[in-house]
GUZA-817248 format. One line per 10 residues: number of its first residue (from 1); their letters; for each residue x, y, z of C-alpha. Coordinates in Angstrom, 2 decimals, decimal comma, padded with zeros to 5 digits. Each point is the difference from the previous one (the first is absolute). Example, Ala and Ser with C-alpha at 12.3 -4.5 7.8 and 13.67 -1.06 7.14 Angstrom:
BEGIN
1 = as = 012,30/-004,50/007,80 ~ 001,37/003,44/-000,66
! end
This chain:
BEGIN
1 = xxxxxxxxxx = 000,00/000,00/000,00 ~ 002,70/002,34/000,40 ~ 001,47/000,08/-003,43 ~ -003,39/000,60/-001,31 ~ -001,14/003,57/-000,89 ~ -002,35/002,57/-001,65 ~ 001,74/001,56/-002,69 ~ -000,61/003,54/-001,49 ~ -000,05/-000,76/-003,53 ~ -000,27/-003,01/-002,43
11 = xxxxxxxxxx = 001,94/-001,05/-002,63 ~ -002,04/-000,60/-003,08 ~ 001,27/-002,75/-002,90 ~ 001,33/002,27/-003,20 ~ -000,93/-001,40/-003,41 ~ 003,44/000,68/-001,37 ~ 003,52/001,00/001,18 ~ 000,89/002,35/-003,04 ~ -000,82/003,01/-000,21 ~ -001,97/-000,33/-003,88
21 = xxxxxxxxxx = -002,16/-002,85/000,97 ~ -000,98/002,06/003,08 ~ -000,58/002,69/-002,37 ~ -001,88/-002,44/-002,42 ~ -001,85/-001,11/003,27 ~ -001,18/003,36/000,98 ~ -001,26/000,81/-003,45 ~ -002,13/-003,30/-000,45 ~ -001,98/000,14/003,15 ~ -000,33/003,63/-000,22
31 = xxxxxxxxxx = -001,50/-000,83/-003,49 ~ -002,12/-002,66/001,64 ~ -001,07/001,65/002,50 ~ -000,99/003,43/-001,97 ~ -001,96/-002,79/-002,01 ~ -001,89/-001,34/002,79 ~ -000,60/003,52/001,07 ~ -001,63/001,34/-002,89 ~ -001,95/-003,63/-001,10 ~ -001,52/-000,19/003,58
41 = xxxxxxxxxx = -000,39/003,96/000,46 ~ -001,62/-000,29/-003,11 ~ -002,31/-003,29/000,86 ~ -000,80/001,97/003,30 ~ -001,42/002,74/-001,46 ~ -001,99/-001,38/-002,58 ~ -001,90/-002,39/002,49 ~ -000,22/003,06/002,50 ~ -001,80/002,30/-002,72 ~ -001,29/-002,32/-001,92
51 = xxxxxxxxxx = -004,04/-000,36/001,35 ~ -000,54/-003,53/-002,00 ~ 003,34/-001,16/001,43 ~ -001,53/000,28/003,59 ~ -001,49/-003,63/000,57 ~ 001,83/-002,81/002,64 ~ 002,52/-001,55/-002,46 ~ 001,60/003,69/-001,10 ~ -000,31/000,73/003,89 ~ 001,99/-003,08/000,41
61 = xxxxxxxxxx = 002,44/000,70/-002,50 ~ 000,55/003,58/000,84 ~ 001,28/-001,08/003,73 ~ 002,16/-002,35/-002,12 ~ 001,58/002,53/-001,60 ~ 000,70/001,96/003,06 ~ 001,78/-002,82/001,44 ~ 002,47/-000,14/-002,93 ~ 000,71/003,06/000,06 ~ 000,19/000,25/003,59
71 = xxxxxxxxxx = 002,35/-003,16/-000,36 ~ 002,25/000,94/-002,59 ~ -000,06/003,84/001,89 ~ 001,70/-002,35/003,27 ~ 003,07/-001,57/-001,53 ~ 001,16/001,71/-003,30 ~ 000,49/003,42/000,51 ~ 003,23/-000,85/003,12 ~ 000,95/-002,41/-002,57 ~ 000,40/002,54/-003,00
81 = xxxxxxxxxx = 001,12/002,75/002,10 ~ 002,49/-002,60/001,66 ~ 001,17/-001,01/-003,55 ~ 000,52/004,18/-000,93 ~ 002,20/000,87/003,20 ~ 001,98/-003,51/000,22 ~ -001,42/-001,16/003,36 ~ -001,40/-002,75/001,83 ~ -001,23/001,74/002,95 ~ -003,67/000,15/001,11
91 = xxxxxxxxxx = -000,78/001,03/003,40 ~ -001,16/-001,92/003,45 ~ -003,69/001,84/-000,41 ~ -000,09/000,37/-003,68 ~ 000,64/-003,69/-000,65 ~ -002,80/-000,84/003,07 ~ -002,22/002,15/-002,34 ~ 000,65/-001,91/-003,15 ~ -001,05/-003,15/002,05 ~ -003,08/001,50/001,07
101 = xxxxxxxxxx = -000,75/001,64/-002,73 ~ 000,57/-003,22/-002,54 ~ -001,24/-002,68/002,47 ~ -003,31/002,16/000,20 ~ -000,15/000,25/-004,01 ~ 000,75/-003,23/-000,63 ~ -002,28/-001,45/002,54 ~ -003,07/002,18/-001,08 ~ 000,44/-001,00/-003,45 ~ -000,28/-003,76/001,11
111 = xxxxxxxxxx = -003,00/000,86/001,64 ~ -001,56/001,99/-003,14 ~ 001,06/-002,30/-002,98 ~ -002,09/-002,92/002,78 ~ -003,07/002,83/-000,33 ~ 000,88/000,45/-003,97 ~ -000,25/-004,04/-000,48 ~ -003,30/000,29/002,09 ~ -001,74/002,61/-002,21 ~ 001,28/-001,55/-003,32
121 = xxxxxxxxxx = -001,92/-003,10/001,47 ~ -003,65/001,53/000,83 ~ 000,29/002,12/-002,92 ~ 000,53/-002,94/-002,42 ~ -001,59/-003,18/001,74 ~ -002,56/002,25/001,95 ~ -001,08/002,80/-002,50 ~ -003,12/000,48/001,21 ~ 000,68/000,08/003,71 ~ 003,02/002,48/-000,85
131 = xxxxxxxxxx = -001,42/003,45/001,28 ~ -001,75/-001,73/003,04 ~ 003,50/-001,64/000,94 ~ 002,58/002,28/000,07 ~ -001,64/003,71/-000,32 ~ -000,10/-000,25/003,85 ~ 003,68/-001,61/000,41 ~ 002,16/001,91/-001,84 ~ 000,82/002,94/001,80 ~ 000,62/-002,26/002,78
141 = xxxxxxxxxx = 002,01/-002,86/-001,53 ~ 002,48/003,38/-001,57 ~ 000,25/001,03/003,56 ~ 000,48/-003,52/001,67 ~ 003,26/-000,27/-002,59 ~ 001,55/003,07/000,85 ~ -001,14/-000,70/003,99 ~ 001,35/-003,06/-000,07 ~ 003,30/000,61/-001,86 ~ 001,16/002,90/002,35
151 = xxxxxxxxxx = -000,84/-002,51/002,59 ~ 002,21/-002,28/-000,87 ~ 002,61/002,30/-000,73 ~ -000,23/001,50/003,04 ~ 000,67/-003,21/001,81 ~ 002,55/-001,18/-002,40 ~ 002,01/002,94/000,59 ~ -000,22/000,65/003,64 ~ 001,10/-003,61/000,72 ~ 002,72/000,25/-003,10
161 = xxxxxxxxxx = 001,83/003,31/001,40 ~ -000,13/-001,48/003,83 ~ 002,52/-002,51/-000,75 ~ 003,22/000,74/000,58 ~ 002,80/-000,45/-002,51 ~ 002,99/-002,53/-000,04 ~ 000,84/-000,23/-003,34 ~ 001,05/003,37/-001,44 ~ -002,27/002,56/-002,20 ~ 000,71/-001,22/-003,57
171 = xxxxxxxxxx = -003,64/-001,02/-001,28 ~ 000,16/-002,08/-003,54 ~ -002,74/001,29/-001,36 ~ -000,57/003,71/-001,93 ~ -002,46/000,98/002,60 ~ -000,78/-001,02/004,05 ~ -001,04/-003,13/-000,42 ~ -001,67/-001,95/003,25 ~ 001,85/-003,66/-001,01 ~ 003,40/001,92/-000,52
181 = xxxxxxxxxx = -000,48/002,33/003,50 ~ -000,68/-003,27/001,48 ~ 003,28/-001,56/-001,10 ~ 001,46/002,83/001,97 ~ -001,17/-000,67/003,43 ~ 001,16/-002,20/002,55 ~ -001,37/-003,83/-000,23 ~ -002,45/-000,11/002,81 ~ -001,62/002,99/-000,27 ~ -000,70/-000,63/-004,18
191 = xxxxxxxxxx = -001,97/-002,44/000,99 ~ -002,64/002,45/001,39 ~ -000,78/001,54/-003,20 ~ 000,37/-003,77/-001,91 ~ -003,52/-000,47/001,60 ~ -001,70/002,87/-000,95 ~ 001,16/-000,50/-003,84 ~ -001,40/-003,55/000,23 ~ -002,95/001,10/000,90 ~ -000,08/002,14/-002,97
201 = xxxxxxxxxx = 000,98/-002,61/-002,13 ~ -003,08/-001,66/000,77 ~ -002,18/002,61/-000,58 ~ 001,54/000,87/-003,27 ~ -000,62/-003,58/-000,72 ~ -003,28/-000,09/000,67 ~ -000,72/003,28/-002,00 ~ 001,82/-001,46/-003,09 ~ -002,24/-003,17/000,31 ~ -002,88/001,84/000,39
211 = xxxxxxxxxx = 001,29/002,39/-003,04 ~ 000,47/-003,78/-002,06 ~ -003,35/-000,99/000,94 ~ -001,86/002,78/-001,10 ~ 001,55/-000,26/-003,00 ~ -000,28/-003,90/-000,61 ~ -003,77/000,85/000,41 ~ 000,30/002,94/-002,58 ~ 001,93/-002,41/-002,82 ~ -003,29/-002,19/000,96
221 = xxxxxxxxxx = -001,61/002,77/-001,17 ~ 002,04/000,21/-003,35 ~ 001,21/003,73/001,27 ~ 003,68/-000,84/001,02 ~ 001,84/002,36/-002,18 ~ -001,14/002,98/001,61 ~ 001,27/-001,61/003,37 ~ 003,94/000,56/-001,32 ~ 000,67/003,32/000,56 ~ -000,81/-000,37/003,63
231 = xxxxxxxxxx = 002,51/-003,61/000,30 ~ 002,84/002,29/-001,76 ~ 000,66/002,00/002,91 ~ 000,40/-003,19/002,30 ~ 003,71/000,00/001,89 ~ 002,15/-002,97/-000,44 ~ 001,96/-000,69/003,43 ~ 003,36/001,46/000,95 ~ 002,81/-002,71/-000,66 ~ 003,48/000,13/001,81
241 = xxxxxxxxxx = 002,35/000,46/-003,04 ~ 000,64/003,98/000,21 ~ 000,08/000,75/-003,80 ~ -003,56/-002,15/-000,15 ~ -001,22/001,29/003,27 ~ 000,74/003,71/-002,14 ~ -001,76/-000,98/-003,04 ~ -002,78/-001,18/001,76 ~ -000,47/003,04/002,54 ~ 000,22/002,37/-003,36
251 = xxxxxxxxxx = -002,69/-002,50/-001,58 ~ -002,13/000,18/003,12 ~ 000,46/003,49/001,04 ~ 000,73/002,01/-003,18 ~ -001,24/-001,64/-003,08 ~ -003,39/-000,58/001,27 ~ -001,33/003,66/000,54 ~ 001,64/001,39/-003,20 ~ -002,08/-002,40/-002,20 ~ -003,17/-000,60/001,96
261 = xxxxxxxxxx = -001,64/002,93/-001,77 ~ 001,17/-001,32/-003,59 ~ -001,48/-002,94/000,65 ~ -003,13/000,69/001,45 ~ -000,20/002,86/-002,58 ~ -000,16/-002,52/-002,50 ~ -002,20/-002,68/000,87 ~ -002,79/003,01/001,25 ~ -002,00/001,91/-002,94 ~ -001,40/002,15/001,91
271 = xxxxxxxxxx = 002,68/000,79/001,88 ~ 002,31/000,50/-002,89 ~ -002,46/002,31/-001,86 ~ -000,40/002,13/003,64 ~ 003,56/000,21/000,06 ~ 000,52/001,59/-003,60 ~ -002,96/002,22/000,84 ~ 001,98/001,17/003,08 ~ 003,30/000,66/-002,09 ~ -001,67/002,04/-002,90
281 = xxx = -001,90/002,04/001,91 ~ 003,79/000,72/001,91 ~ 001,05/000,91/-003,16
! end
């Protein structure tokens, strides 16, 4: 217990060690990111100003779209401005924020694609009961996602930054990461927090079933193409290599928010016509 700590900072994993590819770095995600800006700025305020937009599955998929960009908001910005100045540092509170901050995101967004896979369901196998079903739900399933992801967070984090430290601040991952802070701490005490991401294990487990079931139904229904834009934004699991556990965290974290609108653009005609009303009346 006495060689374990509670450092200031943290020391974030660089994508490269010369100076071009940090430069190449910085420009990419900055591209990516402006990108996700604009598409789900854009996808925002269509749905917001858009009357015939306003109905439970736009409702849904505008809180989706605040997630990404809440997400993507959390861990690229410190990772492009770390790329511009040639550092690794993040600080003691702002990397407990990016935990928060991300663990709430990603949790709500669990909870909403569940609520998504729910309302593709009545509204394909249950037409008629449709209106009766979810007009009184889906203000409160929106705010039982976000509820329940800052939740978690909240409890994620606490017990995260109460462990002390044994193992250095060097993180191997682009952004605070709760499996890579817990490699950091002393052995008995990372146990602690092991529980509580079990438990959330589970329950991502049992959203993803439901999320399969509701969808098993809805190819029973001869609907299931509409169901893929929702699977695509499914995370694969961290793995321990650190150039795979990279790749995945920018597939997971990055890639994700930056296409969501694209895709959902796409498969929605109504949506995609709102959206080029929106942009020519800009301009």
């Amino acid at each position: 217990v006495s060689n374990c700590s509670f450092p200031n900072e943290f020391l974030l994993l660089p994508f490269a060690d010369t100076r071009e590819l940090q430069l190449l770095h910085f420009g990419l995600f900055l591209g990516i990111y402006l990108a996700a800006l604009l598409g789900n700025g854009l996808t925002i305020t269509t749905i917001a100003c858009s009357h015939h937009l306003h109905s439970p599955m736009y409702f849904f998929l505008l809180n989706l779209t605040l997630l990404d960009l809440g997400n993507i908001t959390t861990t690229v910005p410190k990772a492009v401005d770390n790329s511009l100045w040639d550092t690794r540092v993040i600080s003691y509170k702002g990397c407990a924020t990016q935990v928060i901050m991300f663990v709430a995101f990603l949790a709500a967004e669990f909870y909403l694609l569940t609520f998504m896979a729910y309302d593709l369901y009545v509204a394909i196998c249950k037409p008629l009961h449709y209106g009766a079903i979810m007009a009184s739900r889906t203000c409160q399933h929106g705010s039982t996602a976000w509820g329940s992801g800052f939740l978690l967070a909240v409890l994620h984090t606490a017990n995260t930054f109460s462990l002390p430290f044994c193992q250095g601040n060097a993180l191997d991952q682009f952004f605070c990461e709760i499996p890579q802070i817990l490699k950091l701490s002393c052995s008995d005490a990372y146990l602690r927090e092991a529980g509580f991401l079990v438990v959330s294990v589970c329950f991502v487990s049992g959203c993803f079933v439901f999320i399969l079931f509701s969808y098993v139904r809805i190819f029973r229904a001869k609907a299931f193409s509409t169901c893929l834009p929702h699977l695509a934004v499914l995370k694969p699991p961290s793995m321990s290599s650190s150039s795979l556990n990279l790749l995945l965290a920018v597939l997971y974290s990055v890639v994700p928010p930056a296409v969501n609108p694209l895709i959902h653009n796409l498969r929605k005609q109504d949506l995609k016509d709102a959206v080029w009303k929106v942009m020519t009346g800009c301009f």
